[in-house]
Every structure is written in C-alpha cells, then in structure tokens.
mmCIF file as Biopython writes it, N, C-alpha, C and O atoms, coordinates in Angstrom:
data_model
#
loop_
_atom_site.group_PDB
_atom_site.id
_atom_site.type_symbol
_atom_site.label_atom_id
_atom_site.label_alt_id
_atom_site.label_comp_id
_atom_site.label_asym_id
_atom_site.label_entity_id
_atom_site.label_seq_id
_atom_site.pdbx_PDB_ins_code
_atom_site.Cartn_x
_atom_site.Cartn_y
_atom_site.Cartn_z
_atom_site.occupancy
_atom_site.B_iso_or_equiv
_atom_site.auth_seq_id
_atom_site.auth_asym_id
_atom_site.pdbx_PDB_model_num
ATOM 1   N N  . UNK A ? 1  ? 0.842   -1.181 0.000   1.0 0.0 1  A 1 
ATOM 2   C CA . UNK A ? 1  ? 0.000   0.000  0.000   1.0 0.0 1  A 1 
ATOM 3   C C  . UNK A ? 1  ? 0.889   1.246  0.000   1.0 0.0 1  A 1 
ATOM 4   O O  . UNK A ? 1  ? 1.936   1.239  0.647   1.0 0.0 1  A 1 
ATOM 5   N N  . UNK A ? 2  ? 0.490   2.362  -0.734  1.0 0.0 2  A 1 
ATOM 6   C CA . UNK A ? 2  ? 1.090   3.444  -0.684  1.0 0.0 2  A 1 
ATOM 7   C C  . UNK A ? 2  ? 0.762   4.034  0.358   1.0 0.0 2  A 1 
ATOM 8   O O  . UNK A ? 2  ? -0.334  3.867  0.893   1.0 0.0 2  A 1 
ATOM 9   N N  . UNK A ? 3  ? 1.904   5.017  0.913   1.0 0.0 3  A 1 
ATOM 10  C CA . UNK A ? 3  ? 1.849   6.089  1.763   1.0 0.0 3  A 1 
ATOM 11  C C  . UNK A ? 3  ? 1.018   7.179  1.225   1.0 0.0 3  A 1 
ATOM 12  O O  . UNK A ? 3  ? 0.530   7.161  0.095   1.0 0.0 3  A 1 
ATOM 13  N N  . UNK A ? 4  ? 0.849   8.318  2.251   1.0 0.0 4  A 1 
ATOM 14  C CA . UNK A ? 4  ? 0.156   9.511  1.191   1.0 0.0 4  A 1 
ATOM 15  C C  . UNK A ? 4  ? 1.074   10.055 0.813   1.0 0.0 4  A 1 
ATOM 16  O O  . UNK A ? 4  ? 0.980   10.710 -0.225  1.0 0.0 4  A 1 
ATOM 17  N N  . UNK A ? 5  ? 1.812   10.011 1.237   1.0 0.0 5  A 1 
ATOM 18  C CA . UNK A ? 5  ? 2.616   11.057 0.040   1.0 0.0 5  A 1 
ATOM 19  C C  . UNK A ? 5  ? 3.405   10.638 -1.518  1.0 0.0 5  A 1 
ATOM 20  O O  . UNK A ? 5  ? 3.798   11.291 -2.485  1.0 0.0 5  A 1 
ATOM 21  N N  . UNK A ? 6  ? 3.372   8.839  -1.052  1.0 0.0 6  A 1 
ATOM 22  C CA . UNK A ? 6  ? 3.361   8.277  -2.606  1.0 0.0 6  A 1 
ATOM 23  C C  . UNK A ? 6  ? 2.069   8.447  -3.180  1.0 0.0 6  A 1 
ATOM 24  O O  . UNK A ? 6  ? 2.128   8.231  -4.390  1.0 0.0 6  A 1 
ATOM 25  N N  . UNK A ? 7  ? 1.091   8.706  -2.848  1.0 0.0 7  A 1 
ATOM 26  C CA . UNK A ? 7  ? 0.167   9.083  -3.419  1.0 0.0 7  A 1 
ATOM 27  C C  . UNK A ? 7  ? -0.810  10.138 -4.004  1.0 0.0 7  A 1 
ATOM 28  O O  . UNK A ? 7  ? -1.906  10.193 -4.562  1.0 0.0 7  A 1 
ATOM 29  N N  . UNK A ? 8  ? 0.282   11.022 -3.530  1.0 0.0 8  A 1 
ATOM 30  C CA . UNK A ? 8  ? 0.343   12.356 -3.587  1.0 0.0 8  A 1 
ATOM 31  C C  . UNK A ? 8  ? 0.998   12.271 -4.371  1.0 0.0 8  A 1 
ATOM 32  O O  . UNK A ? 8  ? 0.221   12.512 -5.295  1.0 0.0 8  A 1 
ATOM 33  N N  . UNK A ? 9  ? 2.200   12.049 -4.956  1.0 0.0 9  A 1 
ATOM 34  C CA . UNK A ? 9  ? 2.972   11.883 -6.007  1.0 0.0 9  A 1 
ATOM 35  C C  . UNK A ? 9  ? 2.065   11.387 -7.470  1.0 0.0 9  A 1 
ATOM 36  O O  . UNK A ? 9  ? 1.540   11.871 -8.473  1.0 0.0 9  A 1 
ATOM 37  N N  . UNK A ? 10 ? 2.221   10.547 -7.030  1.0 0.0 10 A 1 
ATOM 38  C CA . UNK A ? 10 ? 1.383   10.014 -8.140  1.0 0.0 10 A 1 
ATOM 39  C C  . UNK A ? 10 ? 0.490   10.545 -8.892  1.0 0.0 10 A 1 
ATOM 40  O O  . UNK A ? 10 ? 0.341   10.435 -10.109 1.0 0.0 10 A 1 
ATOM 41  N N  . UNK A ? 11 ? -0.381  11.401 -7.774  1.0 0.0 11 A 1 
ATOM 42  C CA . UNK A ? 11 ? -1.805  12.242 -8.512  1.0 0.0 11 A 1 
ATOM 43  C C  . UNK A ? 11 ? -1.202  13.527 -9.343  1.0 0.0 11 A 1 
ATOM 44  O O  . UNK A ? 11 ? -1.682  14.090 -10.327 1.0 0.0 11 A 1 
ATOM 45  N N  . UNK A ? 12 ? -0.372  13.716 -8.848  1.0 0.0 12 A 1 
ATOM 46  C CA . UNK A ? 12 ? 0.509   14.858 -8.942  1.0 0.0 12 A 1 
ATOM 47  C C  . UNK A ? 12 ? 1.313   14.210 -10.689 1.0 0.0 12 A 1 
ATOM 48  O O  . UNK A ? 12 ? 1.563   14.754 -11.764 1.0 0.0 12 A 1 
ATOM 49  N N  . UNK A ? 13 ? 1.379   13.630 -10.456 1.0 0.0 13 A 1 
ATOM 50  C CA . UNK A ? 13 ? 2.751   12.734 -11.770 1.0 0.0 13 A 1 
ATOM 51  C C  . UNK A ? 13 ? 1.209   12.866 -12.779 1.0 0.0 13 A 1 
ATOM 52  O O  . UNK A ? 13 ? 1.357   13.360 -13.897 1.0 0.0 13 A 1 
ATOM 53  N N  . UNK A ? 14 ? 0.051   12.507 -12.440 1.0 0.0 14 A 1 
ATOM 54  C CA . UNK A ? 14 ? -0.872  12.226 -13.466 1.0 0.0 14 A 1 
ATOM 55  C C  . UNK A ? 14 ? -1.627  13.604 -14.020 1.0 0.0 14 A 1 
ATOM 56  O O  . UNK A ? 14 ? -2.479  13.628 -14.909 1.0 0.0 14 A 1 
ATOM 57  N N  . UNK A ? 15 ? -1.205  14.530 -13.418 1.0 0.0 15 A 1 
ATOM 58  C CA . UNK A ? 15 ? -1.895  16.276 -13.729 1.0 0.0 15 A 1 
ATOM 59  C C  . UNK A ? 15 ? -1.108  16.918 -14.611 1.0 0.0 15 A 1 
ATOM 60  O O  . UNK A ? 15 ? 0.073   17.133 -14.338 1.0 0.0 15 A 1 
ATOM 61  N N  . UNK A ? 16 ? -1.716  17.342 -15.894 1.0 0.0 16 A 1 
ATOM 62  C CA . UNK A ? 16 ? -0.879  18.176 -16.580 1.0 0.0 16 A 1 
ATOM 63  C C  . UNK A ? 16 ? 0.127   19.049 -15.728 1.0 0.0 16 A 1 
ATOM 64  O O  . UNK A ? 16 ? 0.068   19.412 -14.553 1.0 0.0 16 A 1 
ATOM 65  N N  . UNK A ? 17 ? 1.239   19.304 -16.888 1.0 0.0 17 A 1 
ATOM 66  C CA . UNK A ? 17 ? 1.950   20.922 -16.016 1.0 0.0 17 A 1 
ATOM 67  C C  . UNK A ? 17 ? 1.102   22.251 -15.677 1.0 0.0 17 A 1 
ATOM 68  O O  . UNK A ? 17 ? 1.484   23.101 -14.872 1.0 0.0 17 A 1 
ATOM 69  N N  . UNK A ? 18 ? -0.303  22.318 -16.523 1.0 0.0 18 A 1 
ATOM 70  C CA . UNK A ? 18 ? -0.862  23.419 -16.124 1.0 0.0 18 A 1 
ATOM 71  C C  . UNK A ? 18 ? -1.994  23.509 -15.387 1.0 0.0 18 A 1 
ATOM 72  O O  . UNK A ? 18 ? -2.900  24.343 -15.409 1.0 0.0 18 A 1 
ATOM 73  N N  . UNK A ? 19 ? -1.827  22.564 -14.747 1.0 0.0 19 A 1 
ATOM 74  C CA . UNK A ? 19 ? -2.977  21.909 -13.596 1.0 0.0 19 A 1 
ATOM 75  C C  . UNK A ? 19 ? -2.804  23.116 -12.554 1.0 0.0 19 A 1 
ATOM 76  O O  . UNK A ? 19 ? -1.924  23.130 -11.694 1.0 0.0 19 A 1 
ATOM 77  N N  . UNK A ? 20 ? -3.567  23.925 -12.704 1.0 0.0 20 A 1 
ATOM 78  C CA . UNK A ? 20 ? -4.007  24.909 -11.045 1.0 0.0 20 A 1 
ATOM 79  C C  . UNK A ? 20 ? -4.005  24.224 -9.470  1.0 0.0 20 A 1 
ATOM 80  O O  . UNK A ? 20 ? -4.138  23.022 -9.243  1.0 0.0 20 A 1 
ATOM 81  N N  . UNK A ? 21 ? -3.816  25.326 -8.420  1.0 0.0 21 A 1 
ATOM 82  C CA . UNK A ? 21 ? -3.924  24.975 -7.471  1.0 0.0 21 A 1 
ATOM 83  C C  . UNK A ? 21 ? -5.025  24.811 -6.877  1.0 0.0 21 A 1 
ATOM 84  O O  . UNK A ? 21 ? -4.975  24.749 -5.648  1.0 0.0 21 A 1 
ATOM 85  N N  . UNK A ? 22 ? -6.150  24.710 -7.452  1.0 0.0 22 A 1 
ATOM 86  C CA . UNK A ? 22 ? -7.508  24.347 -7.336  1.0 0.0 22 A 1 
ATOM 87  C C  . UNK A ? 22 ? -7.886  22.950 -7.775  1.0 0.0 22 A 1 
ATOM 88  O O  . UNK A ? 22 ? -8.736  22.225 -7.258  1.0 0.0 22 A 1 
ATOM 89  N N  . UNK A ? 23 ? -6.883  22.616 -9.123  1.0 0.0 23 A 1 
ATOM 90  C CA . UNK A ? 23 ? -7.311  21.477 -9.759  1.0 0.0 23 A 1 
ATOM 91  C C  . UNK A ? 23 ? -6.292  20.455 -8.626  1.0 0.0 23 A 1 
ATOM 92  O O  . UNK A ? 23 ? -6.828  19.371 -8.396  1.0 0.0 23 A 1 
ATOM 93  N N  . UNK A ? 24 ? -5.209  20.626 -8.062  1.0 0.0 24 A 1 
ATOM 94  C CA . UNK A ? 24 ? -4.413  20.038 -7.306  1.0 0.0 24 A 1 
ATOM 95  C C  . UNK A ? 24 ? -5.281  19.533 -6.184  1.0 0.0 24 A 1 
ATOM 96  O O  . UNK A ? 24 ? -5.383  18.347 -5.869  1.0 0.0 24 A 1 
ATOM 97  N N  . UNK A ? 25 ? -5.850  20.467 -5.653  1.0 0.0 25 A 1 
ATOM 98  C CA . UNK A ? 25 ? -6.609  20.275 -4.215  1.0 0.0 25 A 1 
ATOM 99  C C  . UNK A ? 25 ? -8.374  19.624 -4.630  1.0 0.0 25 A 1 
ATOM 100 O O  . UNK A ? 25 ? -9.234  19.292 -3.813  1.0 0.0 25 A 1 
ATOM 101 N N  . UNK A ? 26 ? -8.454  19.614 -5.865  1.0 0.0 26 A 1 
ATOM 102 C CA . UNK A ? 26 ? -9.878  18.891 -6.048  1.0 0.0 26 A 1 
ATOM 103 C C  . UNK A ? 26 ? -9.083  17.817 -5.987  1.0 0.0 26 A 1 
ATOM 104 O O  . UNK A ? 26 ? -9.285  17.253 -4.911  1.0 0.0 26 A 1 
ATOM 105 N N  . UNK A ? 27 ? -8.153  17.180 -6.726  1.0 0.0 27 A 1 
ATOM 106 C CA . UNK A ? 27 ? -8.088  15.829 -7.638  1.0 0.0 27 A 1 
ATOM 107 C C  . UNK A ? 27 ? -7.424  14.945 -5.727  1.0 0.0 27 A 1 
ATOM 108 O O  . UNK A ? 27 ? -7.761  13.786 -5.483  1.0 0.0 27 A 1 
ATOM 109 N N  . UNK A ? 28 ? -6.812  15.508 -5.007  1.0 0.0 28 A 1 
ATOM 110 C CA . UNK A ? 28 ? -6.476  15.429 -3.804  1.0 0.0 28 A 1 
ATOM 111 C C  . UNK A ? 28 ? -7.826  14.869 -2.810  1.0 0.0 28 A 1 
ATOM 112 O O  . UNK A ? 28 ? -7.836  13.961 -1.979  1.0 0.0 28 A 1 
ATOM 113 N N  . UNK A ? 29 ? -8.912  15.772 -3.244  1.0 0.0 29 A 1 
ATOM 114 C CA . UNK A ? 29 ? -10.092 15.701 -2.015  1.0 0.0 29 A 1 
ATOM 115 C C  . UNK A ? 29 ? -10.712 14.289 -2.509  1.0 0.0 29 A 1 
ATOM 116 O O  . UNK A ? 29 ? -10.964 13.243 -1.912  1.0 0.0 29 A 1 
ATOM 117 N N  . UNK A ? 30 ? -10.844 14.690 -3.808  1.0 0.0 30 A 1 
ATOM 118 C CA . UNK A ? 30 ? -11.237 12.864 -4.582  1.0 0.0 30 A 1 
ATOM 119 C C  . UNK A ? 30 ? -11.001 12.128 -4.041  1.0 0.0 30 A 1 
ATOM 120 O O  . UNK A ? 30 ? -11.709 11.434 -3.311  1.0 0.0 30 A 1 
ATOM 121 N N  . UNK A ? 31 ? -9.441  12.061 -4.358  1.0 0.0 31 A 1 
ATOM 122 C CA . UNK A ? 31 ? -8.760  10.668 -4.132  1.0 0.0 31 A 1 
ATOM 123 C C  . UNK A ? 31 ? -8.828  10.185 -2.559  1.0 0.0 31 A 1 
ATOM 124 O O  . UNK A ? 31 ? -8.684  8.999  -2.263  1.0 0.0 31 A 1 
ATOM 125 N N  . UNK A ? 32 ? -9.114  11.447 -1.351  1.0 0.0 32 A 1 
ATOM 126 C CA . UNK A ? 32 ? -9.362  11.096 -0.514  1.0 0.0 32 A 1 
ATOM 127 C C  . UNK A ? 32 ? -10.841 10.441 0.007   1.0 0.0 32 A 1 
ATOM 128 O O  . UNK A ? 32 ? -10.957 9.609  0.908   1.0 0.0 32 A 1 
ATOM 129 N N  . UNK A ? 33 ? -11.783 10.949 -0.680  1.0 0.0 33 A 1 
ATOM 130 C CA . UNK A ? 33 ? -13.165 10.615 -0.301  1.0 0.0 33 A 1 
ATOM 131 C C  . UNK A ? 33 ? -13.231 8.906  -0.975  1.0 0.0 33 A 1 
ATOM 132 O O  . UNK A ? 33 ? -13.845 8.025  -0.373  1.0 0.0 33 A 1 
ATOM 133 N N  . UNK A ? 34 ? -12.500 8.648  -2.286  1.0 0.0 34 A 1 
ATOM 134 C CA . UNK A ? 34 ? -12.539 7.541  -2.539  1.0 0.0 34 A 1 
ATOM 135 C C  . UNK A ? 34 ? -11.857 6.252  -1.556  1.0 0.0 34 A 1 
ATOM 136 O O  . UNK A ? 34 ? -12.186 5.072  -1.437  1.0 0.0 34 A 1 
ATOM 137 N N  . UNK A ? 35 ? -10.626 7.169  -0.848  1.0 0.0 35 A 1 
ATOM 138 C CA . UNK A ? 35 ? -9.963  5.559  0.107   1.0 0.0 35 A 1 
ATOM 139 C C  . UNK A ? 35 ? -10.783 5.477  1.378   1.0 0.0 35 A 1 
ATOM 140 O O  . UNK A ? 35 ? -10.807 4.394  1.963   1.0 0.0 35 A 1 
ATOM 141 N N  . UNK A ? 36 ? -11.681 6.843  2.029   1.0 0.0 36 A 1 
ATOM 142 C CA . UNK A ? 36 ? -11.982 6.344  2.735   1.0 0.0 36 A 1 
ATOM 143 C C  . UNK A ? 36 ? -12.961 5.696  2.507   1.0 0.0 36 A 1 
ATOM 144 O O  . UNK A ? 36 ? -13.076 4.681  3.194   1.0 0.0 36 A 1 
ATOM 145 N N  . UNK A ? 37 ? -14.030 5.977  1.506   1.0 0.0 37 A 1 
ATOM 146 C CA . UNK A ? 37 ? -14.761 5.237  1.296   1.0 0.0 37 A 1 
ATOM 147 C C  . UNK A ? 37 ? -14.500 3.403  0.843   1.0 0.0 37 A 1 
ATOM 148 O O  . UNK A ? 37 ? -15.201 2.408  1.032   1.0 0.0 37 A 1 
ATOM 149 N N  . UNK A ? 38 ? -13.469 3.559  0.339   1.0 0.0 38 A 1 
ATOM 150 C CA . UNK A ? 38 ? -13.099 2.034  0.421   1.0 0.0 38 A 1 
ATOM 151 C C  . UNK A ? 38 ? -12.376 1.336  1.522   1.0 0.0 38 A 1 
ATOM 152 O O  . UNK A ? 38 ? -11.942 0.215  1.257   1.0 0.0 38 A 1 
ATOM 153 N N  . UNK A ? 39 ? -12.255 1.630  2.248   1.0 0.0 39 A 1 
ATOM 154 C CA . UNK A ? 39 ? -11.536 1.615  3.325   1.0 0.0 39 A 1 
ATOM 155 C C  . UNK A ? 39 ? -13.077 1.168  4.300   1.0 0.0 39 A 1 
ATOM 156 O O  . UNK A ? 39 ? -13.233 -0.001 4.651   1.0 0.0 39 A 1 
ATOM 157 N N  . UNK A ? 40 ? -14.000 2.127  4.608   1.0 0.0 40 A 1 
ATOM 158 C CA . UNK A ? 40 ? -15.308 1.922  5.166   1.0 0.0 40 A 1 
ATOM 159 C C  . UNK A ? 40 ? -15.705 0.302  4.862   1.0 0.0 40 A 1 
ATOM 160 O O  . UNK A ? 40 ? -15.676 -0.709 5.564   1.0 0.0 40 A 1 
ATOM 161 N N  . UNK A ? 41 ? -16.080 0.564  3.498   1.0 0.0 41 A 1 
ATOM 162 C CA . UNK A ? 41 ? -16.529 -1.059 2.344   1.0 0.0 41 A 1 
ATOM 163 C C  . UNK A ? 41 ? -15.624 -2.190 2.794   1.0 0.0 41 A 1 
ATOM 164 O O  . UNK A ? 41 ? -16.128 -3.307 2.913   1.0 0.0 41 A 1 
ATOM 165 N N  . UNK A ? 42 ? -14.163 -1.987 3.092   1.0 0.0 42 A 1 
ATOM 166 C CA . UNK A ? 42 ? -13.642 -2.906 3.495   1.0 0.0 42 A 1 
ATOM 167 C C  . UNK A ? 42 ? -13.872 -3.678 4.816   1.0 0.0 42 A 1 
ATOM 168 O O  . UNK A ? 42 ? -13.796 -4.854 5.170   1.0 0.0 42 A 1 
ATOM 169 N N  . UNK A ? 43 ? -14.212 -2.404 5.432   1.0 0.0 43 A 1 
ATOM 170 C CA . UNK A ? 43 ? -14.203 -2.478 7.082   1.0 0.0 43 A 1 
ATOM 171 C C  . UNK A ? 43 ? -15.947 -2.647 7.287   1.0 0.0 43 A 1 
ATOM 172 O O  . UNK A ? 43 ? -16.198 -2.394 8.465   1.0 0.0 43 A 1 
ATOM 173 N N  . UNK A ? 44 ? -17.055 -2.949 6.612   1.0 0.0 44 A 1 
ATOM 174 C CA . UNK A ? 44 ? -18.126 -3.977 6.398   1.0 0.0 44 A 1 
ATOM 175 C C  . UNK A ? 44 ? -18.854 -2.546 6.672   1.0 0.0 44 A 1 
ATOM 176 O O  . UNK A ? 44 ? -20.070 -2.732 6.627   1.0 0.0 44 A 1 
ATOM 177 N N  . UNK A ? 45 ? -18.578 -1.345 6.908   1.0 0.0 45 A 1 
ATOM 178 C CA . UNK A ? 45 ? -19.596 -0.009 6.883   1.0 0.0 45 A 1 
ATOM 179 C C  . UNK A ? 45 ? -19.985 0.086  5.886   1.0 0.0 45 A 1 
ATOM 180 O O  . UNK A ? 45 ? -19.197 0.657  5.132   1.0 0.0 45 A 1 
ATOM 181 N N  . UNK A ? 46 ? -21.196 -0.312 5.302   1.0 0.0 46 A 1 
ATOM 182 C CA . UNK A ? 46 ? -22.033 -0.264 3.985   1.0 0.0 46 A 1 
ATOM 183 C C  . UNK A ? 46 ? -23.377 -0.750 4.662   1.0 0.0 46 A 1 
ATOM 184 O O  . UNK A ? 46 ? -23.607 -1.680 5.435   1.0 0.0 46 A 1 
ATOM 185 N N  . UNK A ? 47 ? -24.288 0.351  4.010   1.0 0.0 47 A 1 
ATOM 186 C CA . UNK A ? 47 ? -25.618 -0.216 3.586   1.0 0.0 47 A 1 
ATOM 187 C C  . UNK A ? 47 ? -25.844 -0.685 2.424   1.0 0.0 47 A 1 
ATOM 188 O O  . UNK A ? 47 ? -25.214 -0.158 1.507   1.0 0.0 47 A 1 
ATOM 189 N N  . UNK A ? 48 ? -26.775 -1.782 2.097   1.0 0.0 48 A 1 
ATOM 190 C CA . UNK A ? 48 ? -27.528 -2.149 1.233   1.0 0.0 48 A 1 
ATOM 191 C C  . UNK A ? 48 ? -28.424 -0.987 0.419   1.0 0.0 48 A 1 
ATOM 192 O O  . UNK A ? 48 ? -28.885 -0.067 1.094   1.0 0.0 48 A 1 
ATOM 193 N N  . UNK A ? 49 ? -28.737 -1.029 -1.392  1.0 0.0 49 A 1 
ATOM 194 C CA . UNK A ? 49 ? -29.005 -0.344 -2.105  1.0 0.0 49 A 1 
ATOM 195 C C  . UNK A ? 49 ? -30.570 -0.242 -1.410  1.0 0.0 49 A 1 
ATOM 196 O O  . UNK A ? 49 ? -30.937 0.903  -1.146  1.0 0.0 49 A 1 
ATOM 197 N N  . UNK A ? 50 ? -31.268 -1.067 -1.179  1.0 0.0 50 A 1 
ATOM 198 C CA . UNK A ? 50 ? -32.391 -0.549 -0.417  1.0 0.0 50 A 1 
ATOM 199 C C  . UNK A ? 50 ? -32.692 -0.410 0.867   1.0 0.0 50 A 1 
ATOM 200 O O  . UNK A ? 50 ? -33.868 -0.309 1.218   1.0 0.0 50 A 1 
ATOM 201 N N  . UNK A ? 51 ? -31.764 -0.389 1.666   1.0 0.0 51 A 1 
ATOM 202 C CA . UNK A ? 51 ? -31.525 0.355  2.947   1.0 0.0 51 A 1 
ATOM 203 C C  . UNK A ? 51 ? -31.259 1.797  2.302   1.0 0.0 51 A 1 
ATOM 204 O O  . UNK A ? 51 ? -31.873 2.649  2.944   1.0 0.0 51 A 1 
ATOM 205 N N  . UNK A ? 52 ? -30.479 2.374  1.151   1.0 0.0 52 A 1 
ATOM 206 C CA . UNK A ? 52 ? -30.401 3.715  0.997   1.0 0.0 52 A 1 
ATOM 207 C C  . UNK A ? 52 ? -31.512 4.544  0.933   1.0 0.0 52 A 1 
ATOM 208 O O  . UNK A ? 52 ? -31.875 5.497  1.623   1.0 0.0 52 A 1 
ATOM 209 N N  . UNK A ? 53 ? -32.041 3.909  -0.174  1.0 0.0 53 A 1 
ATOM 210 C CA . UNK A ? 53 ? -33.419 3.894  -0.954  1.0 0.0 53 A 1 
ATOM 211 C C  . UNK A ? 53 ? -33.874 4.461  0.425   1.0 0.0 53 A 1 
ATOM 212 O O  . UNK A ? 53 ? -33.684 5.658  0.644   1.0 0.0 53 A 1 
ATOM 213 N N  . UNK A ? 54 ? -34.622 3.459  1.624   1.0 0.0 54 A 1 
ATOM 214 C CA . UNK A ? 54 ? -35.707 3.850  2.228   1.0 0.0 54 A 1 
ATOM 215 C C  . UNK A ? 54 ? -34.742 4.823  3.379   1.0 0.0 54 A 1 
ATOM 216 O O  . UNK A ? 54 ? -35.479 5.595  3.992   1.0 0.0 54 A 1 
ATOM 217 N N  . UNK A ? 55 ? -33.754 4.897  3.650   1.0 0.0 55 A 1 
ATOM 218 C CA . UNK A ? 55 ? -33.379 6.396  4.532   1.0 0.0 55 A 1 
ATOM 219 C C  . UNK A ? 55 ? -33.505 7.593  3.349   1.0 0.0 55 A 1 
ATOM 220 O O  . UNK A ? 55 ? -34.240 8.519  3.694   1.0 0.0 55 A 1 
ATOM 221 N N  . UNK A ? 56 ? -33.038 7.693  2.307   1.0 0.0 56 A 1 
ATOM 222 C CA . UNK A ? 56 ? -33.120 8.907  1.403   1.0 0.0 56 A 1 
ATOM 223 C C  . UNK A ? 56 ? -34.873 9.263  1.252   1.0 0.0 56 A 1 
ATOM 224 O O  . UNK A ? 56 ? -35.219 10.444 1.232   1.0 0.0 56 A 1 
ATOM 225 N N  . UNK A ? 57 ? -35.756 8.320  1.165   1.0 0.0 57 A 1 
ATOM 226 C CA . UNK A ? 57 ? -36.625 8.336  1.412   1.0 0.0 57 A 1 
ATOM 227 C C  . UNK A ? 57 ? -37.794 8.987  2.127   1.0 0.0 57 A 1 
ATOM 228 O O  . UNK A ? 57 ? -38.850 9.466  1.713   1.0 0.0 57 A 1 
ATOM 229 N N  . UNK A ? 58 ? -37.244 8.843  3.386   1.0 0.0 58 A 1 
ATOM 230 C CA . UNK A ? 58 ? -37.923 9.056  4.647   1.0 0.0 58 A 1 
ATOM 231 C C  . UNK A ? 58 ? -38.807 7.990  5.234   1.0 0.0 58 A 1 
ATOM 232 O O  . UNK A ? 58 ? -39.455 8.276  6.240   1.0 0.0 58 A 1 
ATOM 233 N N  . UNK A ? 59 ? -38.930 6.366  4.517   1.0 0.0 59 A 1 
ATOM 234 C CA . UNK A ? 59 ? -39.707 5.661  4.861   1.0 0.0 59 A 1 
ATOM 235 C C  . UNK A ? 59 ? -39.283 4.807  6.623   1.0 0.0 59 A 1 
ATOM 236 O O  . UNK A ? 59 ? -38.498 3.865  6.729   1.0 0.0 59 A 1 
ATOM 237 N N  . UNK A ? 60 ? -39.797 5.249  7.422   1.0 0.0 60 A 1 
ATOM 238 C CA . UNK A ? 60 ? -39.640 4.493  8.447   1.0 0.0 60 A 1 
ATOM 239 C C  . UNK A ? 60 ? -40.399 3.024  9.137   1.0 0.0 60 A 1 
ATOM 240 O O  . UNK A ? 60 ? -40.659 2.569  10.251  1.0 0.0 60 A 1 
ATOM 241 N N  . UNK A ? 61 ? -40.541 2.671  7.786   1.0 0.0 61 A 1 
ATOM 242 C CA . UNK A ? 61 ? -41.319 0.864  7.811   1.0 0.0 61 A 1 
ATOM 243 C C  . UNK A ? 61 ? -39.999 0.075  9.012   1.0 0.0 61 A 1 
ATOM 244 O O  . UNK A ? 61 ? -40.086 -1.111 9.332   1.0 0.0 61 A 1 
#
C-alpha cells in the first residue's frame, strides 16, 4: 500500500503541467473521499441499495 505522500505523487505525476492549485486540491479531495470510502466497504460499513433507498426516502417501515 502506498503512503500519502506516494500518493500524492502520483496524482501529482498524473496532472498536466498546467494543472491549477484548485485542480491540485480537487483531484487530492477525490482521491481522498474515494480511500476512505473504500476503506469503510472494506471495514463492512455499507448499507444495502435498499436500505439507501428507504433512509433517502424518509420511509420508516
């Protein structure tokens, strides 16, 4: 597994040279919302597609 800052590299290695410091800190927030979210999935924190369904919902059956 990479460190963050190999992974920081990396995102960094994959951004044009004229990638802004806006586009730096989006492509950054991504990549973070994605490990933790897999990280969660790994660690069995997931609902089911219709467990979403009925909280987005409001159904309290």
């Amino acid at each position: 597994m990479a460190t963050a800052k190999q992974a920081v590299q990396q995102t960094l290695d994959h951004l044009p040279d004229q990638a802004s410091w806006d586009d730096i800190m989006y492509e950054l927030y991504v990549k973070q919302k994605i490990e933790k979210g897999l990280q969660a999935a790994n660690e069995g924190r997931t609902v089911s597609h219709e467990e979403a369904k009925r909280r987005l919902l409001g159904n309290a059956d």
